[in-house]
C-alpha positions in Angstrom: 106.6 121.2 98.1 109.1 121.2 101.1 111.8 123.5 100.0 114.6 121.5 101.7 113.9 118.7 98.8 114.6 119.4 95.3 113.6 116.9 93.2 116.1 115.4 90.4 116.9 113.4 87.4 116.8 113.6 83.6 115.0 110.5 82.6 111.6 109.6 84.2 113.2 106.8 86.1 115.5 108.8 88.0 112.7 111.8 88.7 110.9 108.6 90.1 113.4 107.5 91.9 114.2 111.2 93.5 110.3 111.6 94.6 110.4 108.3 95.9 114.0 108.9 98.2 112.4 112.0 99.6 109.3 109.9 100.8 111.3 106.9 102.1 113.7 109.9 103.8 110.4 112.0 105.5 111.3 115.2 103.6 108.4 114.9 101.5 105.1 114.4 103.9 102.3 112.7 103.2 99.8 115.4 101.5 103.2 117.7 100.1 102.3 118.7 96.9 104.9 118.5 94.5 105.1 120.9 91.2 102.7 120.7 87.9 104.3 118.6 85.5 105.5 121.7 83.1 106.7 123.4 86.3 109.0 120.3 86.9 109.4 119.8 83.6 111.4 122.9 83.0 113.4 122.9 86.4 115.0 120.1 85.1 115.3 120.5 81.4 112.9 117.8 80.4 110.0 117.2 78.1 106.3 117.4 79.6 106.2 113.9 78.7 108.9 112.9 80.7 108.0 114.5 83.8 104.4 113.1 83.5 105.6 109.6 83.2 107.6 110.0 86.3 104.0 110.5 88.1 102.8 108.2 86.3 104.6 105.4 87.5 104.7 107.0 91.0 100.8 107.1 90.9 100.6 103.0 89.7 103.0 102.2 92.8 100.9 103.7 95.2 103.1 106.6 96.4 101.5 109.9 95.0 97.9 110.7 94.3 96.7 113.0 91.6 93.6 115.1 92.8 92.3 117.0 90.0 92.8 120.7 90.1 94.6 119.6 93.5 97.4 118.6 91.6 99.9 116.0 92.5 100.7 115.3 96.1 102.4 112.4 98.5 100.0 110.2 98.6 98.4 110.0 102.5 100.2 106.0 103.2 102.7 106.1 100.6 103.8 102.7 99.6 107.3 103.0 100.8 106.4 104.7 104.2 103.4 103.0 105.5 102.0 105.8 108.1 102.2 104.5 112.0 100.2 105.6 114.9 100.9 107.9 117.3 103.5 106.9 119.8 101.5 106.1 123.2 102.7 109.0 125.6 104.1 107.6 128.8 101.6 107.6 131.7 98.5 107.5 129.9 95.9 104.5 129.7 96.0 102.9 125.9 92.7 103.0 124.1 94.0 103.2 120.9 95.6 99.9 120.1 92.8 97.7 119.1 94.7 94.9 120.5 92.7 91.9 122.6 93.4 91.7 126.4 96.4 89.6 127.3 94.6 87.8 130.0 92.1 86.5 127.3 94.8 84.8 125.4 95.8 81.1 125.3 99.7 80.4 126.3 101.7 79.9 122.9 103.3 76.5 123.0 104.9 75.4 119.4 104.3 71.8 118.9 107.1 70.0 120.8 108.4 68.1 117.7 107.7 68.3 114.2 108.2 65.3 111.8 111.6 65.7 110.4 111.0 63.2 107.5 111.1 64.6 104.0 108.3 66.2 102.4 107.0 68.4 99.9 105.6 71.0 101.1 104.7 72.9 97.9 103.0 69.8 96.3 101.3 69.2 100.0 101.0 72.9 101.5 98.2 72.3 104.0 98.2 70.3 106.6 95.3 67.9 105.7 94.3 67.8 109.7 94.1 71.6 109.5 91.9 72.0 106.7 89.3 69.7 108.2 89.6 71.8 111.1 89.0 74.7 108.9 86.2 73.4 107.4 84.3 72.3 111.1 85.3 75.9 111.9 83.6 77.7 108.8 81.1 75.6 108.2 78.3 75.9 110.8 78.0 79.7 110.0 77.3 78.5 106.8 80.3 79.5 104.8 80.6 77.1 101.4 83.9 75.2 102.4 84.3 72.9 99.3 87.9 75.1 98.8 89.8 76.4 100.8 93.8 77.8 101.4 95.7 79.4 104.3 98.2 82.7 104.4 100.6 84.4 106.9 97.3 86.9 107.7 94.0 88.7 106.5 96.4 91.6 105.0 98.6 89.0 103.3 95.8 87.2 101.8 93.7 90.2 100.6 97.0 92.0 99.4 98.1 88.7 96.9 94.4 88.6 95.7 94.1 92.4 95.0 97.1 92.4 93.3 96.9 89.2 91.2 93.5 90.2 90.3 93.5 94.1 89.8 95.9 96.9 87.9 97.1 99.7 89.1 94.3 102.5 88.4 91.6 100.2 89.2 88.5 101.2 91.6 88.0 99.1 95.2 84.9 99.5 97.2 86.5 100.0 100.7 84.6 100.7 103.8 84.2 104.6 105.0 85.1 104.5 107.8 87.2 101.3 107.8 90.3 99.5 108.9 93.4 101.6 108.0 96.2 98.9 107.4 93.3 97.5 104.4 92.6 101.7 102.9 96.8 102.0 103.1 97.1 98.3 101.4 94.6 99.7 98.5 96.8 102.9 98.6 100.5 100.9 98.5 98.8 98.1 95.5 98.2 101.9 93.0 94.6 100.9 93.3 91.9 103.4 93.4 89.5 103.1 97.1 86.0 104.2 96.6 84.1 104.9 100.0 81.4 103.1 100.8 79.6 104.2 103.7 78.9 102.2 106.4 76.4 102.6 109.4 75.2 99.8 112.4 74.4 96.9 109.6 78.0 97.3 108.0 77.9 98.5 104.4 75.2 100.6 103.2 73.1 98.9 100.5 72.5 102.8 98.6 76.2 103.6 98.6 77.4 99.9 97.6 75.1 100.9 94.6 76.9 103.7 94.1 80.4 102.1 94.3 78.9 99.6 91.5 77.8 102.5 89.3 81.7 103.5 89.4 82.9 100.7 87.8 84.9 98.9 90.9 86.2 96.1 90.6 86.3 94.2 93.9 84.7 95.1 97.4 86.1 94.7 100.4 83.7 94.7 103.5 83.5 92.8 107.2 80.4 90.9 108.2 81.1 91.5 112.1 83.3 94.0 114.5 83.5 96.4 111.2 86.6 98.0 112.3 86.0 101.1 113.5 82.5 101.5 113.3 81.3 98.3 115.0 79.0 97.2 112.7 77.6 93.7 111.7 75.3 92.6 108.6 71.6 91.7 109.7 70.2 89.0 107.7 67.9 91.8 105.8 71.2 93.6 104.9 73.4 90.9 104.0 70.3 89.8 101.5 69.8 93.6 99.8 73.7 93.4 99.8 74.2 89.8 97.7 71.3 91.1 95.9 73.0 93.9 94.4 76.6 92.0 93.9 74.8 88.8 91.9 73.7 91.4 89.7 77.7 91.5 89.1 79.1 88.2 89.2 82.9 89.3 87.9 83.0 91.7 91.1 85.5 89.9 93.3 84.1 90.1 97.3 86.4 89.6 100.2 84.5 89.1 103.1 87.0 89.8 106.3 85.6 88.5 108.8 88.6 89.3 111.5 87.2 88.7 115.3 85.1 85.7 114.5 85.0 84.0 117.7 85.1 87.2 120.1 83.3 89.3 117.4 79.8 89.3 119.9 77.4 88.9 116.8 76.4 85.8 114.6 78.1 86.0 110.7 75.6 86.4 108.3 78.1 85.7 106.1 77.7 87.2 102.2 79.2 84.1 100.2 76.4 81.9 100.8 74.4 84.1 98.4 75.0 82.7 95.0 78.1 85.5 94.0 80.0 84.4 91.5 83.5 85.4 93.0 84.0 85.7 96.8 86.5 84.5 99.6 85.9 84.4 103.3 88.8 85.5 105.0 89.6 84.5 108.6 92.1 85.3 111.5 93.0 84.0 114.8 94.8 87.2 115.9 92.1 88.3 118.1 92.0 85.6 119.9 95.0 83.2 119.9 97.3 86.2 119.9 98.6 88.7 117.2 102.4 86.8 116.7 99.8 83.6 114.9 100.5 84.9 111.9 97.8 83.1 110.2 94.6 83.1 108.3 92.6 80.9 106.6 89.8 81.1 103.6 87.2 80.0 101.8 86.4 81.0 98.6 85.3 80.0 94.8 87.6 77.9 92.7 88.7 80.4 90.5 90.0 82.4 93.5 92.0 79.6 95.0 93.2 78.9 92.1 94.7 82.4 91.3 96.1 82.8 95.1 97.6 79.7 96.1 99.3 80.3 92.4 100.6 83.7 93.5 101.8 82.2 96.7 103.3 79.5 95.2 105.8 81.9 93.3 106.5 83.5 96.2 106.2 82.5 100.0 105.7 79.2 98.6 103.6 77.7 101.6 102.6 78.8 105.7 105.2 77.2 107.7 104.0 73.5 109.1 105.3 74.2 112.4 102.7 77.4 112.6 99.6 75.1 111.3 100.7 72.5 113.4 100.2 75.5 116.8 97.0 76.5 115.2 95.6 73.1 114.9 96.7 72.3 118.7 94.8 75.8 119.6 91.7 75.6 116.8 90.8 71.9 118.5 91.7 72.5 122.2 88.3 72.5 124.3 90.3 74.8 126.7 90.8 77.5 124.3 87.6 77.3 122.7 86.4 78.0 126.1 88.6 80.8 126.6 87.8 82.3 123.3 83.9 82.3 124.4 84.8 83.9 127.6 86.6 86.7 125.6 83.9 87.0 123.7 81.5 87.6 126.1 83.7 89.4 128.6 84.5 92.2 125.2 81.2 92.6 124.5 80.3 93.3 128.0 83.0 95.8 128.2 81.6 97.3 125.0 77.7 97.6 125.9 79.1 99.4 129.3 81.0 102.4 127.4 78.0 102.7 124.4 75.7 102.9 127.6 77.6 105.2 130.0 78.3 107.3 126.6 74.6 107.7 125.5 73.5 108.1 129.1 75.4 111.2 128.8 73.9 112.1 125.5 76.5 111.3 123.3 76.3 109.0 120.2 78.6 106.4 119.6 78.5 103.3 117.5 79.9 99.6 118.4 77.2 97.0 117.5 79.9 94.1 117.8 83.7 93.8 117.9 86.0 95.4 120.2 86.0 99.1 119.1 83.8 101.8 119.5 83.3 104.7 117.1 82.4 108.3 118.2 81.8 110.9 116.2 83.2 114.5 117.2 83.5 117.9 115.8 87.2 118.1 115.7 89.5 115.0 116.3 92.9 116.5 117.4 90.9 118.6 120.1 89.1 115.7 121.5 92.4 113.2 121.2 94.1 115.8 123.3 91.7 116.7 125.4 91.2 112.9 126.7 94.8 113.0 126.7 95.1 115.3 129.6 92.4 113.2 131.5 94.9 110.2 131.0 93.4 108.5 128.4 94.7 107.4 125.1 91.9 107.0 121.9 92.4 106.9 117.9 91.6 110.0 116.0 89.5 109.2 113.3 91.6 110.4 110.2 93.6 107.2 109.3 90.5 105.3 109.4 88.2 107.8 107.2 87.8 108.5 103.0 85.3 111.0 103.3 83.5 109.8 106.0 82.5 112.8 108.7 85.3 112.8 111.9 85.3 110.9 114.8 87.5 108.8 117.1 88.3 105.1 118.1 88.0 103.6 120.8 89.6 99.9 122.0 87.7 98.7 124.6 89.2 94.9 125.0 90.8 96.2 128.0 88.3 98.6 129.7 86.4 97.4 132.5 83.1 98.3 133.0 83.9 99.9 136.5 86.2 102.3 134.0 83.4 103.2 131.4 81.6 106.1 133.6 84.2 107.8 134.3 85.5 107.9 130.5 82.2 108.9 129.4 82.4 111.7 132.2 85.6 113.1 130.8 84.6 112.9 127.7 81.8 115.0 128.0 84.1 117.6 129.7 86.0 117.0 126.8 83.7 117.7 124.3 82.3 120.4 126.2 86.0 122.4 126.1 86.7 121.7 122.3 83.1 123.5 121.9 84.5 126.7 123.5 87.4 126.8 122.0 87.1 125.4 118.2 83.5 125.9 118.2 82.2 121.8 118.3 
């Protein structure tokens, strides 16, 4: 434990509350392993017990971890310090971001008036235009859209579901490797994430079964653009996959599916199979623009039922103004055309770097989305390495459970006339970290 921070507080409440300040503060790091429960015990004149329900409730809110002989340490995204990327350093070309390319993005216009007459919008949340457009959206990929609800975003959506229908303690299949802001959500909710491993068809039918043998309770997966690997269900493994989860029909499924329209692969979607509790989950980030705030989903009626419940307790409904911009955009011919473009221009962009990369004999994985996923011997080497060849990736480690290293790499903005020369440096790259740390 950092020996600047010494933690306090006779009751288990206030020990709580004195871990927790030291997290919110920085002086206790994500991974600082704070003292056995006797040892703390005693430095503060306090029963065992008391000390060990101060974890406890630390564990069940997400900010420390207990790992076995490990002992008890800051957990990796604590729940009151959600970890950030790297700050871009000046002069350097951005790979990192995962963001799409500006130029492939409608112009934002809010509706120029909205109704002012009276309404209720907590009896009458959605817009019935919207979810008609919802349902045209979803439905030729052959989503069931008999139900479905909006939120302000994926994370928003997945987050009120987790947490109205898990505890604390409770076991989540999560992708390995997979999208960070989801494995630090899991972390923040005090549920439990067990890897699933993932390869160029999205989730591996063998370790799924493996993550079912645990006992989890939900599973949360991407059908298309798996962030970061890149991979997308085949119609053989979406099948051995809703094979396996019919066989457990309380198991809740959320099927992210968060490029859609620029992912550059058909959805072979998993809710179509006859599960018994599943939601569809859909964004517009990627390619109306991040500040939409807004997602929409299908799912069984049980599930609508429990969210639109939650979110009437809390954020009530999504603004009508915002589904009022996303119904102008979602029914625009324009910006359906634009979104096709994007599509095909990102997956152009991606096919050049896989290719430039395997042409010099590395491997690299980016079946559809935006991203690319390369595994290396040691992250920080290669991250820095790039770094002084002016480029900017993602190391792997906020992406990964216990899934082998790697890095990310966005390639929305990375023209093909670019991708050569990348995959040059990068074999100079890897080449150096060899010699020095030994691959």
């Amino acid at each position: 434990m950092a020996a600047q921070y010494a933690i306090s507080g006779t009751t288990a409440k206030g020990i709580a509350a004195s871990v927790e300040r030291g997290v919110a503060e920085g002086v206790l790091a994500p991974g600082t392993a704070l003292p056995p429960v006797r040892r703390l015990a005693d430095d503060l004149g306090v029963s065992p017990g008391t000390a060990a329900t101060a974890y406890k409730e630390l564990r069940q809110r997400g900010i420390v971890v207990t790992r076995g002989r490990g002992g008890t340490v800051v957990a990796p995204a604590p729940a009151v310090a959600s970890r950030r990327p790297p700050k871009v350093p000046a002069g350097v070309r951005d790979l990192a971001g995962g963001h799409p390319d500006p130029l492939l993005l409608p112009e934002l216009v809010p509706p120029s008036q909205l109704s002012p007459r009276a309404r209720s919008h907590r009896s009458a949340p959605r817009l019935a235009r919207l979810e008609e457009a919802v349902r045209d959206w979803l439905r030729p990929d052959g989503v069931p859209v008999e139900q479905v609800t909006f939120a302000h975003g994926a994370l928003d959506l997945i987050g009120r579901l987790l947490s109205v229908e898990l505890r604390p303690g409770d076991p989540v299949a999560m992708e390995d490797p997979g999208y960070h802001h989801l494995l630090d959500l899991v972390t923040a909710l005090g549920l439990r994430a067990i890897p699933v491993a993932v390869d160029d068809e999205g989730v591996r039918p063998d370790a799924l079964r493996a993550a079912l043998r645990a006992g989890v309770r939900a599973l949360v997966c991407s059908p298309r653009a798996q962030n970061p690997y890149g991979g997308c269900f085949s119609v053989a493994r979406r099948d051995a996959l809703a094979g396996l989860l019919r066989e457990e029909p309380d198991i809740l499924v959320v099927e992210n599916d968060h490029a859609s329209e620029v992912a550059g692969a058909p959805l072979h979607t998993l809710t179509a199979g006859g599960l018994g509790r599943w939601v569809h989950v859909r964004t517009v980030s990627k390619f109306l623009g991040a500040d939409l705030r807004w997602a929409a989903a299908a799912c069984d009626p049980t599930t609508l039922a429990r969210h639109d419940g939650r979110m009437l307790l809390t954020s009530g409904w999504v603004s009508h103004l915002l589904q009022e911009s996303v119904h102008g955009l979602l029914t625009d011919d324009g910006t359906r055309a634009l979104a096709a473009q994007a599509g095909g221009t990102y997956a152009l962009r991606r096919s050049a770097l896989l290719r430039e990369l395997r042409e010099q004999g590395i491997e690299a994985h980016g079946a559809s989305g935006m991203n690319v996923w390369v595994p290396v011997g040691d992250e920080s080497a290669v991250v820095n390495g790039l770094r002084s060849y002016g480029w900017w990736v993602a190391a792997g480690a906020r992406f990964r459970l216990s899934s082998g290293p790697g890095v990310r790499i966005s390639v929305a903005g990375l023209e093909p006339a670019e991708a050569a020369r990348l995959a040059s440096d990068f074999t100079v790259v890897l080449g150096e970290s060899e010699a020095t740390y030994g691959g």
